[in-house]
C-alpha positions in Angstrom: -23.6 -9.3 9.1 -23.3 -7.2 5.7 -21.3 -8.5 3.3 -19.3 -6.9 0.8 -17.7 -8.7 -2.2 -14.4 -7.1 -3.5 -11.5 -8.4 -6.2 -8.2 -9.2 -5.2 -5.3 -6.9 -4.5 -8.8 -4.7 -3.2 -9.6 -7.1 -0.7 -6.8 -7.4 1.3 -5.5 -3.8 0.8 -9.1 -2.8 2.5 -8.9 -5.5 5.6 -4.8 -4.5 6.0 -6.4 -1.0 6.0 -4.2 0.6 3.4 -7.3 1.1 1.1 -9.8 3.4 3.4 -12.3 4.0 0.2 -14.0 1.5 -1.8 -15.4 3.1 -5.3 -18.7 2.0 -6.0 -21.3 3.1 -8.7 -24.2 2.9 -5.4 -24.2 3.8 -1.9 -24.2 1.4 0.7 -27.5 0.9 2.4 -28.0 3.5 5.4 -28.8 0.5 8.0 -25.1 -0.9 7.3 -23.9 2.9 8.2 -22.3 2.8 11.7 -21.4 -1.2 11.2 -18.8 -3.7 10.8 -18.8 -4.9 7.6 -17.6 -8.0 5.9 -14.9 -8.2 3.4 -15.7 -10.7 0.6 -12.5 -11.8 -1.8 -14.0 -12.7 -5.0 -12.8 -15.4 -7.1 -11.7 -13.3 -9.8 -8.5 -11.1 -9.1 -7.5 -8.0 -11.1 -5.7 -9.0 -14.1 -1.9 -7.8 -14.6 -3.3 -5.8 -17.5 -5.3 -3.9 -15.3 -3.2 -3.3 -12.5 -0.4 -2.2 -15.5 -2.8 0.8 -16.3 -3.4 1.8 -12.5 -2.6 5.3 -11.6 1.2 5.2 -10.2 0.1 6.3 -6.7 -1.9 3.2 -6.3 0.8 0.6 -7.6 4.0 2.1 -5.3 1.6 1.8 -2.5 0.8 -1.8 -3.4 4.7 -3.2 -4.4 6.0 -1.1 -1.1 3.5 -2.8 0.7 4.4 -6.2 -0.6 8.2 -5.6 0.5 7.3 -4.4 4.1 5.5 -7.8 4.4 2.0 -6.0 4.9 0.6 -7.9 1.6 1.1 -11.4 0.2 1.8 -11.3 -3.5 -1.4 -10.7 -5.3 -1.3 -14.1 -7.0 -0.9 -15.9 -3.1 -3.6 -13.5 -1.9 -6.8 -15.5 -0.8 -9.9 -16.1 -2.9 -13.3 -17.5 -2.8 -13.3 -16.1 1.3 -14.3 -13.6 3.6 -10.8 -12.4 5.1 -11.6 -9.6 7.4 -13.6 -6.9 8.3 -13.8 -2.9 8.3 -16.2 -0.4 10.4 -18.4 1.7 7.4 -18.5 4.8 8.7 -20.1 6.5 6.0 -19.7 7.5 2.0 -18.9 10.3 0.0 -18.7 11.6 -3.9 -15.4 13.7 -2.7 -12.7 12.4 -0.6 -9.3 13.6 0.3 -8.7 9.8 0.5 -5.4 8.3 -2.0 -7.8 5.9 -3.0 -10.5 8.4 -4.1 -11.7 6.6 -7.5 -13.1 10.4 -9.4 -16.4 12.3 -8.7 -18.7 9.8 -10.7 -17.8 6.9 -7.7 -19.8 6.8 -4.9 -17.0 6.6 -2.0 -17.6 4.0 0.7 -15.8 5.1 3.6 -13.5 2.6 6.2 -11.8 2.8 9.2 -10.3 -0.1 11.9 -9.8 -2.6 9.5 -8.9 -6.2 10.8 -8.0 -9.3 9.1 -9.1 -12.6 9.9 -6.6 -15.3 11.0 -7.8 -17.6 8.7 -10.1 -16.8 5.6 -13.5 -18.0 5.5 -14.2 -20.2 2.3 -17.8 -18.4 1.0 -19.5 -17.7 -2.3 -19.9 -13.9 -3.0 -23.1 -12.1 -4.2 -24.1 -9.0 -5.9 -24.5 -6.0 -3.7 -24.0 -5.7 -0.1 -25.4 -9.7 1.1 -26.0 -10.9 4.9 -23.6 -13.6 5.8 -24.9 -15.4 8.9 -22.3 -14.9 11.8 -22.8 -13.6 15.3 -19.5 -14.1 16.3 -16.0 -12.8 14.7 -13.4 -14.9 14.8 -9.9 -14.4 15.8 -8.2 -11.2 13.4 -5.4 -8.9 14.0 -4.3 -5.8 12.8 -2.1 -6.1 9.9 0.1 -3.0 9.7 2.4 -2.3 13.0 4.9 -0.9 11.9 5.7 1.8 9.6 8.8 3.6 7.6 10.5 6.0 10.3 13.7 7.3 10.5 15.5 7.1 14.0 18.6 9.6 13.3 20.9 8.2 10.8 18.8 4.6 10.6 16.0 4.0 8.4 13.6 1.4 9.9 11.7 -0.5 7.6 9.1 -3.1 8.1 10.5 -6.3 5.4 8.8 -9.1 4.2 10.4 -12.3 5.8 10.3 -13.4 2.1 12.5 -10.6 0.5 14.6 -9.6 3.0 17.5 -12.4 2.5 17.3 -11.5 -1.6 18.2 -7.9 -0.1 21.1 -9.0 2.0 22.6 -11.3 -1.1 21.8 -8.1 -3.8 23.3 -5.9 -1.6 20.2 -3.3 -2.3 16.8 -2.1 -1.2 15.1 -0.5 -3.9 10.8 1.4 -3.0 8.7 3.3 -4.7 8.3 6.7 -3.2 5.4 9.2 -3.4 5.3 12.7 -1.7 3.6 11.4 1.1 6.5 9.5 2.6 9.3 10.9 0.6 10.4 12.9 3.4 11.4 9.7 5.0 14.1 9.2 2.7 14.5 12.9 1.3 14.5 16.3 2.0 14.0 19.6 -0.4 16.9 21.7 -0.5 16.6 25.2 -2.8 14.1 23.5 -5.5 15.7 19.8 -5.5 15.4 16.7 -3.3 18.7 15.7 -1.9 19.0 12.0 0.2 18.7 12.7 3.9 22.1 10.8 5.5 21.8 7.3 6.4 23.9 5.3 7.5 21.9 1.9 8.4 18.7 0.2 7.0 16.6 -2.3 9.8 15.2 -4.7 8.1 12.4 -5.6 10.9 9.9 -8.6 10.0 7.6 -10.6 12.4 10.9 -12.7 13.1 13.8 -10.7 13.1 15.4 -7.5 12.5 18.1 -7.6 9.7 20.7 -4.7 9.7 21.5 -3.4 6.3 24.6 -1.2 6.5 24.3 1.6 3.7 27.6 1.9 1.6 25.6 4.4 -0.7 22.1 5.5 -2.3 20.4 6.9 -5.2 17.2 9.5 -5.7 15.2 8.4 -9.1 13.1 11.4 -10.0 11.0 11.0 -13.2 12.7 14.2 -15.5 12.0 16.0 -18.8 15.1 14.9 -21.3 15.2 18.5 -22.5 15.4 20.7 -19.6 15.7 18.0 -17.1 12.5 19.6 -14.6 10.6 16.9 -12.5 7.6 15.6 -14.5 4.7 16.3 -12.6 1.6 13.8 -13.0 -1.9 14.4 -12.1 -3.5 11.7 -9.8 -7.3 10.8 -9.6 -7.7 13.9 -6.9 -6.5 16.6 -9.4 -2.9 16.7 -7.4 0.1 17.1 -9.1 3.0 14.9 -8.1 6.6 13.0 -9.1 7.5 9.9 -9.3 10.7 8.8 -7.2 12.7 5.9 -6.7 15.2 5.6 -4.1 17.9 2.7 -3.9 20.4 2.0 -0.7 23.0 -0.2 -1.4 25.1 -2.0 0.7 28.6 -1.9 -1.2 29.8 1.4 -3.1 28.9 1.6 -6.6 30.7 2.4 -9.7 32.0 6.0 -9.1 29.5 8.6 -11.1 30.3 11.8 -12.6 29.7 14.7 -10.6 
């Protein structure tokens, strides 16, 4: 089967199939259009340097995903392996995809993306390589559950990991883009208000945690001056802000109206 070889967090945010693009300078061979392909982690991750200068889109996406348990830590995310696999259905210079590197990237286009069980220890090669394998072994879908609101509850998928460090801090803290904000928010006149909430579930693959909500906070990236949401510009030419919500689980210090 085609192979392709992609650095960690990439990787595994392709095979959970948070990451529908991959941005390539060449376009995948046409015979490989139409097939499962092979997803390769390289033995070289993306430094913490790099991800520090990633577009802020691309790095909520990747904490929240850490905290809903989709995603391992990057530094506990496998190397050296083929993890999973992803139908290519096709590629693009223009995509309406989050993950849309800019118009001089060739776009390689995913859909039903599964990840293995257990990685596969292999050696990665330049371009897209056949790895022998008539047979894939066992993989499952990583993402089955997403943020929804069920009235006055917030459901949130947790990672087993984090979820006690919640309970004992008393707070859950995610990044929030405008493309789940209204989850957690709604606009009223020109400003984004907290919807009511009353509850958190804190559902992993083991338990569901309830996280009673004492009180919450909306984060919005403002100008000092005339305090108007800073807009930023992401790789697609869309403006957007940058929020931050918080619930906690106790009331806080009383704040000035």
């Amino acid at each position: 089967m085609r192979t392709l070889s992609v650095r960690q967090p990439w990787a595994s945010l392709i095979c959970s199939g948070i990451k529908d693009v991959e941005n390539r300078t060449w376009a995948p061979p046409v015979s490989a259009i139409g097939e499962k392909l092979l997803i390769h982690a390289s033995g070289k991750k993306v430094s913490e340097e790099e991800i520090r200068m990633l577009p802020f889109e691309w790095c909520s996406v990747m904490d929240n995903a850490v905290k809903y348990g989709w995603l391992p830590e990057v530094e506990d995310m496998p190397t050296g392996a083929i993890i999973g696999y992803v139908d290519l259905v096709g590629h693009s210079m223009n995509t309406e995809s989050l993950w849309d590197g800019g118009e001089e990237c060739v776009k390689w286009i995913f859909e039903n993306a599964y990840l293995f069980d257990n990685p596969i220890p292999a050696k990665g090669k330049l371009g897209a390589f056949d790895t022998p394998m008539n047979v894939l072994p066992p993989a499952h879908k990583v993402i089955d559950l997403v943020p929804h609101r069920e009235g006055d509850v917030v459901v949130l998928p947790y990672s087993e990991k984090l979820v006690d460090e919640a309970v004992e801090d008393k707070l859950v803290v995610l990044d929030v883009t405008d493309e789940n904000l209204d989850v957690f928010a709604e606009l009223k006149g020109e400003e984004y208000v907290l919807r009511p909430t009353s509850k958190i579930q804190l559902v992993t693959p083991k338990r569901t945690v309830e996280f009673p909500v004492l009180d919450s906070d909306l984060f919005i990236d403002v100008y000092e001056d005339s305090g108007a949401p800073i807009l930023y510009t992401s790789l697609r030419g869309e403006e957007y802000g940058k929020y931050m919500v918080a619930f906690y689980s106790e009331p806080t210090f009383e704040r000035d109206n």
